[in-house]
DSSP file (Angstrom, degrees, kcal/mol; ACC not computed):
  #  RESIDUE AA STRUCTURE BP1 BP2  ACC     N-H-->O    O-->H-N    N-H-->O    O-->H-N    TCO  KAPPA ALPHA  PHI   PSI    X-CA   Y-CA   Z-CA
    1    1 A X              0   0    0      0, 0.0     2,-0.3     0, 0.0     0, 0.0   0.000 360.0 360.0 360.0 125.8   18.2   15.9  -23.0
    2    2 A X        -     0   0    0      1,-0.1     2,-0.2     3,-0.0     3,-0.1  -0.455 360.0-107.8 -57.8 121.5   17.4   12.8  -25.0
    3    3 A X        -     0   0    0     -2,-0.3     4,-0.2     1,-0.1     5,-0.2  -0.307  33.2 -98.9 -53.7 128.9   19.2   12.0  -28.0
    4    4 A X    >>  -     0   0    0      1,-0.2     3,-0.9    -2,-0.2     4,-0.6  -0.046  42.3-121.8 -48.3 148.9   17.8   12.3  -31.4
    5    5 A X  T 34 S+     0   0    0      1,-0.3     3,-0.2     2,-0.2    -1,-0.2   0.787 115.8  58.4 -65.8 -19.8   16.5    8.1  -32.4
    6    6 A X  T 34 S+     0   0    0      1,-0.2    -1,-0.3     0, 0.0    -2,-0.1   0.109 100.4  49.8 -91.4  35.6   18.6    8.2  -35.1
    7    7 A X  T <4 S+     0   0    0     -3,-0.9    -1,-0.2    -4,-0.2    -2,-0.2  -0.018  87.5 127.4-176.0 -35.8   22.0    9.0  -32.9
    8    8 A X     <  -     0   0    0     -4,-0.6     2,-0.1    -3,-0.2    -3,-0.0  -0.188  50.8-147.4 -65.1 156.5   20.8    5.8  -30.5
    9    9 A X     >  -     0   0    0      1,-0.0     4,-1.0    -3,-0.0    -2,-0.1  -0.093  34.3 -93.2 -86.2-175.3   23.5    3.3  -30.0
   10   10 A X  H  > S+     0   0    0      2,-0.2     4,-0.5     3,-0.1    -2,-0.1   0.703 128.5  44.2 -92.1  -2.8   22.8   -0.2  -29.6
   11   11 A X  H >> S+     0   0    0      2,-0.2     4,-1.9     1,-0.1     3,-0.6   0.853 108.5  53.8 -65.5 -65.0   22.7    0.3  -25.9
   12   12 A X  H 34 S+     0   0    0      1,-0.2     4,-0.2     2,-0.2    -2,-0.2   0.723 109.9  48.6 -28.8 -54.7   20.9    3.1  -26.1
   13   13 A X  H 3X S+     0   0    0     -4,-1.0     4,-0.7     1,-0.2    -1,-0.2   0.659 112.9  53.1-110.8 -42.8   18.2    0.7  -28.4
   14   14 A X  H <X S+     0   0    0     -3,-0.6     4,-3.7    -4,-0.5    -2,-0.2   0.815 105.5  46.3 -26.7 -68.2   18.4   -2.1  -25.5
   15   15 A X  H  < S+     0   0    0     -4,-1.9    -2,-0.2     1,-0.2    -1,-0.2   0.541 110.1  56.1 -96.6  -4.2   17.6   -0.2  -22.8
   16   16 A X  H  > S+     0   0    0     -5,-0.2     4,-2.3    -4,-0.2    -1,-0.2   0.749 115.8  45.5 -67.7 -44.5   14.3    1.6  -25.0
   17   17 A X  H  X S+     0   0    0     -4,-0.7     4,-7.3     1,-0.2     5,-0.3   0.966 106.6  50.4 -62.1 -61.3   13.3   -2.0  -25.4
   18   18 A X  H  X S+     0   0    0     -4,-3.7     4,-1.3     2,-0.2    -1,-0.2   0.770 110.9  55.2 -64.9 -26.0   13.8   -3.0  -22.0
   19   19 A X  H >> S+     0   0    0     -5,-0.2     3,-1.8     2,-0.2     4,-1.1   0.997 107.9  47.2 -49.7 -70.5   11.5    0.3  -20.9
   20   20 A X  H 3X S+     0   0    0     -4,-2.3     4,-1.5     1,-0.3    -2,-0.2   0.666 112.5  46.4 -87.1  -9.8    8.7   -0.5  -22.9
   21   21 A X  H 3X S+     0   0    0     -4,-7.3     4,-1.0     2,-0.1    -1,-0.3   0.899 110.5  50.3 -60.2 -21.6    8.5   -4.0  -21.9
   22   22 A X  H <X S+     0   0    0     -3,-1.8     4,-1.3    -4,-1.3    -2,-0.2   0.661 118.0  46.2 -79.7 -22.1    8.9   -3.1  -18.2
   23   23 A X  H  X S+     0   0    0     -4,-1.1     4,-1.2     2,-0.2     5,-0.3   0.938 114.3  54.9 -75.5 -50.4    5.6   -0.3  -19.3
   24   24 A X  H  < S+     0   0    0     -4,-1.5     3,-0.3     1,-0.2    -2,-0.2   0.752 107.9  36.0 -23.4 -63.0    4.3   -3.0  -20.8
   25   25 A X  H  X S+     0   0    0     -4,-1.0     4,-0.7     1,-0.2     3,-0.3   0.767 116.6  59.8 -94.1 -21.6    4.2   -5.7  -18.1
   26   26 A X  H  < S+     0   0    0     -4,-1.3    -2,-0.2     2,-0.2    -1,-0.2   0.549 106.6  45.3 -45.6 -22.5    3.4   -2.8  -15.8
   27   27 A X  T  < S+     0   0    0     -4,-1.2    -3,-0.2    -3,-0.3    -2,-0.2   0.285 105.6  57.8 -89.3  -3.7    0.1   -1.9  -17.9
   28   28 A X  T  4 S+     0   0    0     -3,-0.3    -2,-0.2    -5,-0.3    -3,-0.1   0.653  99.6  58.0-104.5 -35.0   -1.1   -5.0  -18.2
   29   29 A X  S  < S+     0   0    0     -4,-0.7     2,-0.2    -5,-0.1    -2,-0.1   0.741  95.3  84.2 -70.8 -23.7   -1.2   -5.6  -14.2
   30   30 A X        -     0   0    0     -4,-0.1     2,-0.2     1,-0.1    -3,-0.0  -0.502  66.0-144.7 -87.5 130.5   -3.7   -2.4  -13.6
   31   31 A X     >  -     0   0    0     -2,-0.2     4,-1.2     1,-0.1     5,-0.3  -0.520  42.2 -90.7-105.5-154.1   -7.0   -2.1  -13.8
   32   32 A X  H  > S+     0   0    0     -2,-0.2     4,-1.9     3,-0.2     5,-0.1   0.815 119.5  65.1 -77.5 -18.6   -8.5    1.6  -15.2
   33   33 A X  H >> S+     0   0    0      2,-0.2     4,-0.7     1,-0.2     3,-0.6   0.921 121.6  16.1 -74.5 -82.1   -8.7    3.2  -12.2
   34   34 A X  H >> S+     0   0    0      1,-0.2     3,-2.5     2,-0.2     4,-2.2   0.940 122.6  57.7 -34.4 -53.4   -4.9    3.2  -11.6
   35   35 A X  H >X S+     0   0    0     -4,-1.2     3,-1.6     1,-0.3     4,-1.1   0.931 102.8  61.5 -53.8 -55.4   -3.7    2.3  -15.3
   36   36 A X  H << S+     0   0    0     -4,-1.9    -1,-0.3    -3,-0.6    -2,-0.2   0.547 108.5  44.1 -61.4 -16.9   -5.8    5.8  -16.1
   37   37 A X  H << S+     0   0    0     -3,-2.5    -1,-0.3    -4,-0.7     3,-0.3   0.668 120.8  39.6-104.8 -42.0   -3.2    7.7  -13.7
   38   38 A X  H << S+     0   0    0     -4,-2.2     3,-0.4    -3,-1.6    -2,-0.2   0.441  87.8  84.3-110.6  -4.3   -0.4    6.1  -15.0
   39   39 A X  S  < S+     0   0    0     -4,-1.1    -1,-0.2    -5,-0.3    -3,-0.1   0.496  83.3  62.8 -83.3  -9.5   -0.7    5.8  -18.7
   40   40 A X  S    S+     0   0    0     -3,-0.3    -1,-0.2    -4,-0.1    -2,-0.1   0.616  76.2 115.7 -87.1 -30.2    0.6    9.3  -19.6
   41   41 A X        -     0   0    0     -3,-0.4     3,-0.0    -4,-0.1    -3,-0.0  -0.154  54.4-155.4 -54.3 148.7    4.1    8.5  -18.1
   42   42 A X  S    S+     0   0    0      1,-0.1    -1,-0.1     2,-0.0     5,-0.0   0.889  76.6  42.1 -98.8 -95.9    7.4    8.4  -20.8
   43   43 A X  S  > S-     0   0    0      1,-0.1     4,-2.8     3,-0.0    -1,-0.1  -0.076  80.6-122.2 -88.7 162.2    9.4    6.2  -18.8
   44   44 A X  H  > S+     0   0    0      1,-0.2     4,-1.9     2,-0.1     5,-0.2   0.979 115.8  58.5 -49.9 -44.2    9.1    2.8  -16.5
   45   45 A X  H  > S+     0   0    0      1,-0.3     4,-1.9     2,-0.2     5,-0.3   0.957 103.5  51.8 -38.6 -50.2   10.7    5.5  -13.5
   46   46 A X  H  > S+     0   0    0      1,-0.2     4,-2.4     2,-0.2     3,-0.4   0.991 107.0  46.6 -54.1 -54.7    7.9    7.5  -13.9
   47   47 A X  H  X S+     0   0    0     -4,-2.8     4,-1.5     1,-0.2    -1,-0.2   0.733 116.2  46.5 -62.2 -21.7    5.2    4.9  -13.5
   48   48 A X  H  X S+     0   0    0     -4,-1.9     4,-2.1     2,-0.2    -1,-0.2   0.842 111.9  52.1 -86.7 -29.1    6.9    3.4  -10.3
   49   49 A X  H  X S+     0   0    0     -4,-1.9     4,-2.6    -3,-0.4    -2,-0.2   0.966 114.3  38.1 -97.2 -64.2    7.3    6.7   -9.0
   50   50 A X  H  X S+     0   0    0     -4,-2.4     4,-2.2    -5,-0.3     5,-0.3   0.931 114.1  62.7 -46.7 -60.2    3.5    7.7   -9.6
   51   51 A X  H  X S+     0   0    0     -4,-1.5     4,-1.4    -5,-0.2     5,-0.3   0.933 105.5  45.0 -12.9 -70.8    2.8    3.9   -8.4
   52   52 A X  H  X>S+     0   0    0     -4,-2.1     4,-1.9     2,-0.2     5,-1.5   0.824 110.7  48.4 -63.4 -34.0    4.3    4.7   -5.1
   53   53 A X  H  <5S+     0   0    0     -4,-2.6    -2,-0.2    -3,-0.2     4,-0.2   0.953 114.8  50.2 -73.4 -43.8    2.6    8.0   -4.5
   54   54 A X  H  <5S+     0   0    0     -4,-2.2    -2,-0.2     1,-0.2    -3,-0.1   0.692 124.2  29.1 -60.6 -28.9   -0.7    6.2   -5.5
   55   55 A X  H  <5S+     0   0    0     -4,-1.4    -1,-0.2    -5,-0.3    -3,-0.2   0.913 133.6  26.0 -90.9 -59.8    0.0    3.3   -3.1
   56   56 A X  T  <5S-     0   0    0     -4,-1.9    -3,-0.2    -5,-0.3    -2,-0.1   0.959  88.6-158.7 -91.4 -54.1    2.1    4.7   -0.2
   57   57 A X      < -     0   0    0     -5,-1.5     5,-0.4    -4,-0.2    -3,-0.1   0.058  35.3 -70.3  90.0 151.6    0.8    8.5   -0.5
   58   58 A X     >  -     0   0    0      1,-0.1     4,-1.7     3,-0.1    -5,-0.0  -0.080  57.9 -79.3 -76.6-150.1    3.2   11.1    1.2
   59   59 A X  H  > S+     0   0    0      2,-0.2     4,-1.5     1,-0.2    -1,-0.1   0.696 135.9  55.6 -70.2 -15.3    3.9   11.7    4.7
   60   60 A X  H  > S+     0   0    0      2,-0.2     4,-0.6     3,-0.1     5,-0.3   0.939 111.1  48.9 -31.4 -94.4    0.4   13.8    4.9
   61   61 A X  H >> S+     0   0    0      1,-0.3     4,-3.0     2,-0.2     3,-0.9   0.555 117.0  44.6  32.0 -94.6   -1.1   10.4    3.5
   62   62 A X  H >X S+     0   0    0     -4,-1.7     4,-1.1    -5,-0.4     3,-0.7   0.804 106.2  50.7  -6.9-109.3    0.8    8.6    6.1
   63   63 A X  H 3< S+     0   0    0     -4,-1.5     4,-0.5     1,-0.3    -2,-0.2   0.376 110.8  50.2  10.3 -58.2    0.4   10.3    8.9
   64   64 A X  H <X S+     0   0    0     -3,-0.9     4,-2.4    -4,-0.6     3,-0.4   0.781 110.2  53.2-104.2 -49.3   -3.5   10.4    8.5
   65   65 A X  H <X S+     0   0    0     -4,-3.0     4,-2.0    -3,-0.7    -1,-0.3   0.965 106.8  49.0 -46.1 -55.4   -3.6    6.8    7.9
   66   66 A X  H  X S+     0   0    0     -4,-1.1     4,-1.7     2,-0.2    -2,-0.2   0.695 106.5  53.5 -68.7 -14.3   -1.9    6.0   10.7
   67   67 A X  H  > S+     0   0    0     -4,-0.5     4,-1.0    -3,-0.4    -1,-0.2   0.700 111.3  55.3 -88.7 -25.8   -4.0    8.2   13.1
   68   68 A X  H >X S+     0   0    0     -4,-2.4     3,-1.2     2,-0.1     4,-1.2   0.974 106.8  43.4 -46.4 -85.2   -6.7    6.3   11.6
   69   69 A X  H >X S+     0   0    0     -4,-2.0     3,-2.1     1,-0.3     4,-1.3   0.745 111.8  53.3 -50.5 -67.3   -5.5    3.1   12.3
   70   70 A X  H 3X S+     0   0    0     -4,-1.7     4,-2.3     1,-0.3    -1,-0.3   0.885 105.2  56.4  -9.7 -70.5   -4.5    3.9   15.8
   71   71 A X  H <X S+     0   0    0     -3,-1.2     4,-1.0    -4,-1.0    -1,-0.3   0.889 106.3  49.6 -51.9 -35.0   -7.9    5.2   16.4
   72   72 A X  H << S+     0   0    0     -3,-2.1    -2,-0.2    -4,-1.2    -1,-0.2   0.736 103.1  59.3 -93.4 -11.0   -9.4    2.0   15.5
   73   73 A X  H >< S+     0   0    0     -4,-1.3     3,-0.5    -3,-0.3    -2,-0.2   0.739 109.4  57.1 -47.4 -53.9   -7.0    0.0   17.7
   74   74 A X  H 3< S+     0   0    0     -4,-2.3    -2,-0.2    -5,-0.2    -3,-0.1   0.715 106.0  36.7  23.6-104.6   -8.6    2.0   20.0
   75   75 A X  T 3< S+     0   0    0     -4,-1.0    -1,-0.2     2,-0.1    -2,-0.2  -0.176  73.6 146.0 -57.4  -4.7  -11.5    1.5   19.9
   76   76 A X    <   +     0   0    0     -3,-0.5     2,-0.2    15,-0.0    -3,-0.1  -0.407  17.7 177.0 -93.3 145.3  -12.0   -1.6   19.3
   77   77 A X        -     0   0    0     -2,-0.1     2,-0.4    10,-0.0    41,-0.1  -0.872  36.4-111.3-143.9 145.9  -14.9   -3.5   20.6
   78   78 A X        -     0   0    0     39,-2.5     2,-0.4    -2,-0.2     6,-0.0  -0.757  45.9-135.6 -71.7 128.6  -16.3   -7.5   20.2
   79   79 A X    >   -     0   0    0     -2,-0.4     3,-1.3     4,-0.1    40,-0.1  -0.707  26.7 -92.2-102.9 143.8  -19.3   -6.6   18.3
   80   80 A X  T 3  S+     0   0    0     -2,-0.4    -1,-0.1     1,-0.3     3,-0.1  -0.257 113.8  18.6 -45.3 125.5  -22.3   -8.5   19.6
   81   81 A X  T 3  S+     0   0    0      1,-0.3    -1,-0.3    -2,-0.1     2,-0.2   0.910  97.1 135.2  74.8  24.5  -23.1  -12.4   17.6
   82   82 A X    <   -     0   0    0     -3,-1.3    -1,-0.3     2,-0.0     2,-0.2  -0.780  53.0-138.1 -89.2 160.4  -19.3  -11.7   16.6
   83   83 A X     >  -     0   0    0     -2,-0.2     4,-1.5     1,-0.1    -4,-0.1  -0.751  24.4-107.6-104.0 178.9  -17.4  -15.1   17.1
   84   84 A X  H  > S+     0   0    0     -2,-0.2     4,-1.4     1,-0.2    -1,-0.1   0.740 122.2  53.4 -49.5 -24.8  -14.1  -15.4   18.6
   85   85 A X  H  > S+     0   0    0      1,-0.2     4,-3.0     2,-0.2     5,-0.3   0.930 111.3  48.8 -82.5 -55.4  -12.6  -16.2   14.8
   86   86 A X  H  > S+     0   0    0      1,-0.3     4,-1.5     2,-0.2    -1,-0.2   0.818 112.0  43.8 -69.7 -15.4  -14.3  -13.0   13.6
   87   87 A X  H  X S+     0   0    0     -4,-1.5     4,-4.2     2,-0.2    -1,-0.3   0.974 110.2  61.5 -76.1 -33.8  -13.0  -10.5   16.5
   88   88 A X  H  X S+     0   0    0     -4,-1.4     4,-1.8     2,-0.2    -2,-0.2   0.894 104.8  45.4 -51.2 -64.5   -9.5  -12.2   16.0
   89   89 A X  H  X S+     0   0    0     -4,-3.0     4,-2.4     2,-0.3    -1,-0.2   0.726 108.5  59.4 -56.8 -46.9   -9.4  -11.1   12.6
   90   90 A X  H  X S+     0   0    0     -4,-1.5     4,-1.6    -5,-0.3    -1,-0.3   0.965 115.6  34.2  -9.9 -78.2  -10.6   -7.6   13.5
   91   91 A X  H  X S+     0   0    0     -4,-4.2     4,-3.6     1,-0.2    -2,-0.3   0.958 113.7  55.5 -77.5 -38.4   -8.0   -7.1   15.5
   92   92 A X  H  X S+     0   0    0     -4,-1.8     4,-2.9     2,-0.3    -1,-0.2   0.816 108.7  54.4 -56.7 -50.1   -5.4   -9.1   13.5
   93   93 A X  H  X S+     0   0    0     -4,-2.4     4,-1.4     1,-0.2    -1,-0.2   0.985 109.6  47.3 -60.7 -58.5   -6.3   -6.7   10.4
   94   94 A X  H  X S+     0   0    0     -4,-1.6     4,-2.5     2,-0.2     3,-0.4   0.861 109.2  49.9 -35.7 -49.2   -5.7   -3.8   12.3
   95   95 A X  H  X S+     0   0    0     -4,-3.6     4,-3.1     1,-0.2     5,-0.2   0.982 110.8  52.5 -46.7 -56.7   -2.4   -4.9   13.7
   96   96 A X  H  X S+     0   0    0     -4,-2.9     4,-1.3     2,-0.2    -1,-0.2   0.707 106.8  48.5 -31.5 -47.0   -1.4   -5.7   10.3
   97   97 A X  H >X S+     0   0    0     -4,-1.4     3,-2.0    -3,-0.4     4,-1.8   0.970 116.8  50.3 -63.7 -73.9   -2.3   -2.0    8.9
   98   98 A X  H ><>S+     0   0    0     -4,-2.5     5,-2.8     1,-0.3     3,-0.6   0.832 106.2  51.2 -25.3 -71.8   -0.2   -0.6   12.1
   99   99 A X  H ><5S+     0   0    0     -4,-3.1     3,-1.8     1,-0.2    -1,-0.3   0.787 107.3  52.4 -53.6 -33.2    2.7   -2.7   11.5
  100  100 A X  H <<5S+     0   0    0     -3,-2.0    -1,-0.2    -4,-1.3    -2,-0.2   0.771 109.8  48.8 -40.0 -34.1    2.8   -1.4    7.7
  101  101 A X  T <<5S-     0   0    0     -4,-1.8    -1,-0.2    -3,-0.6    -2,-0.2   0.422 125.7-116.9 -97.2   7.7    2.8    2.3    9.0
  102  102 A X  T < 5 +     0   0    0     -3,-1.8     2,-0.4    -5,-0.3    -3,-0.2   0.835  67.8 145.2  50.0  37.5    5.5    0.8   11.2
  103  103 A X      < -     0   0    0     -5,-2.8     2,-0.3    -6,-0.2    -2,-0.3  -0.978  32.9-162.6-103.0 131.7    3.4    1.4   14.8
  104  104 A X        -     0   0    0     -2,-0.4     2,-0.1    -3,-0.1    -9,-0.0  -0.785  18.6-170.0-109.7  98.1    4.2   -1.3   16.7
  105  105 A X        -     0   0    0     -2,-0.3     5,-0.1   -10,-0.1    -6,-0.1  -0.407  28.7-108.2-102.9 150.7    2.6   -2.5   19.6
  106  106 A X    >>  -     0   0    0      1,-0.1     3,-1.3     2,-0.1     4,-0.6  -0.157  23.5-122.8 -71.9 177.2    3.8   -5.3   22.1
  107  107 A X  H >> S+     0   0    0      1,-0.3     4,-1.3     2,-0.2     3,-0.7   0.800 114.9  59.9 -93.2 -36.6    2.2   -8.5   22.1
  108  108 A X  H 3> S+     0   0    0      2,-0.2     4,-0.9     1,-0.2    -1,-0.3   0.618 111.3  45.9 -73.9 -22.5    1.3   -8.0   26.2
  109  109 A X  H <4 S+     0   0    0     -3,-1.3    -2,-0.2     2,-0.2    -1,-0.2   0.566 116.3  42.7-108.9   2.1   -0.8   -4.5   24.9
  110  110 A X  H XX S+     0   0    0     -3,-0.7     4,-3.8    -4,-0.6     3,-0.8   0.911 109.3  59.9 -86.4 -66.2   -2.5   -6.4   22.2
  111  111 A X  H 3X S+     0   0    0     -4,-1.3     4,-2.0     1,-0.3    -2,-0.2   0.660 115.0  34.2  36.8 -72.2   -2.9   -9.1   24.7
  112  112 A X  H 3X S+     0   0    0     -4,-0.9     4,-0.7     2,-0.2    -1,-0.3   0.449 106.7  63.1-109.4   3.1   -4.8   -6.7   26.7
  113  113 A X  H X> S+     0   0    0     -3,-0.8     4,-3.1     2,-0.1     3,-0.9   0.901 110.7  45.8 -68.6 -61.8   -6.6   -4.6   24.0
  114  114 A X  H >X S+     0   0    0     -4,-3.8     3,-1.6     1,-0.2     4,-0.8   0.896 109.3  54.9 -37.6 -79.2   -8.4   -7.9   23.0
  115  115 A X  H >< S+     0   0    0     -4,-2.0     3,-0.7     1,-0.2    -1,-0.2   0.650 117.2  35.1 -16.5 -51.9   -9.2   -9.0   26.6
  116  116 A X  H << S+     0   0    0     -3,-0.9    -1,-0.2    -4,-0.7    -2,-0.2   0.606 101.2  70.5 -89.4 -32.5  -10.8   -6.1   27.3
  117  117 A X  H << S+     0   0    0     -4,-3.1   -39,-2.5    -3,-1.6    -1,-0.2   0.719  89.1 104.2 -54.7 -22.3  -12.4   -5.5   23.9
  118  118 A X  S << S-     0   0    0     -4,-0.8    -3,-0.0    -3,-0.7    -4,-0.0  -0.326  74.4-101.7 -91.8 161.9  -14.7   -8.7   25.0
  119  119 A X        -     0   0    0      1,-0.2    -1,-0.1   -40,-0.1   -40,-0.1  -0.117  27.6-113.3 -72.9-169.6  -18.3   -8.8   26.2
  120  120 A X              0   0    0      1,-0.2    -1,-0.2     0, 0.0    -2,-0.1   0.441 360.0 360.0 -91.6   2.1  -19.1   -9.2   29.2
  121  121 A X              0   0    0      0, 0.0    -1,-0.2     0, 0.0    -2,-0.1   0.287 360.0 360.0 -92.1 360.0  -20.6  -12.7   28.4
């Protein structure tokens, strides 16, 4: 239970401060769709904590993400009138999502997703 304001110390008064600048520079970084989610929170803890579900999502979240990404690893195909640049980056974006959801695939299966991903021209 929080102490009445007239009871705070000067620690106590510090570390009030130091919230609502940390809310501060945290409300100022958002634009409404998040900041609208996050603007009801009392303390910075709250807002990081809600920050992190908004970003990371649980392990549903997870999960579903990653069975996306996977699936589009997959699947993945050189799209006709794509250049090499543009397939590279295709695949490169995908790896990149994987490796965040911490799937990691070796550079020899990558190697041979691409290869095979290409036309036949």
């Amino acid at each position: 239970m929080e102490k009445p304001r007239e009871e705070w110390t000067a620690k106590d008064k510090r570390k009030a401060n130091l919230d609502k600048v940390a809310k501060d520079i945290l409300y100022k970084k958002f634009d409404k769709i998040p900041f609208s989610k996050i603007k009801m929170s009392r303390t910075t803890k709250e807002i990081w904590e809600k920050l992190i579900q908004l970003c990371e999502g649980n392990e549903q979240t997870k999960e579903n993400q990653l069975s996306v990404s996977v699936q589009k690893f997959d699947n993945i195909k050189m799209n006709t009138g794509e250049s090499m640049n543009e397939y590279d980056e295709r695949v490169s974006s995908i790896i990149n999502e994987l490796n965040a959801l911490e799937k990691v695939y070796s550079n020899k299966e990558v190697a041979l997703k691409v290869v095979r991903g290409l036309l036949k021209e």
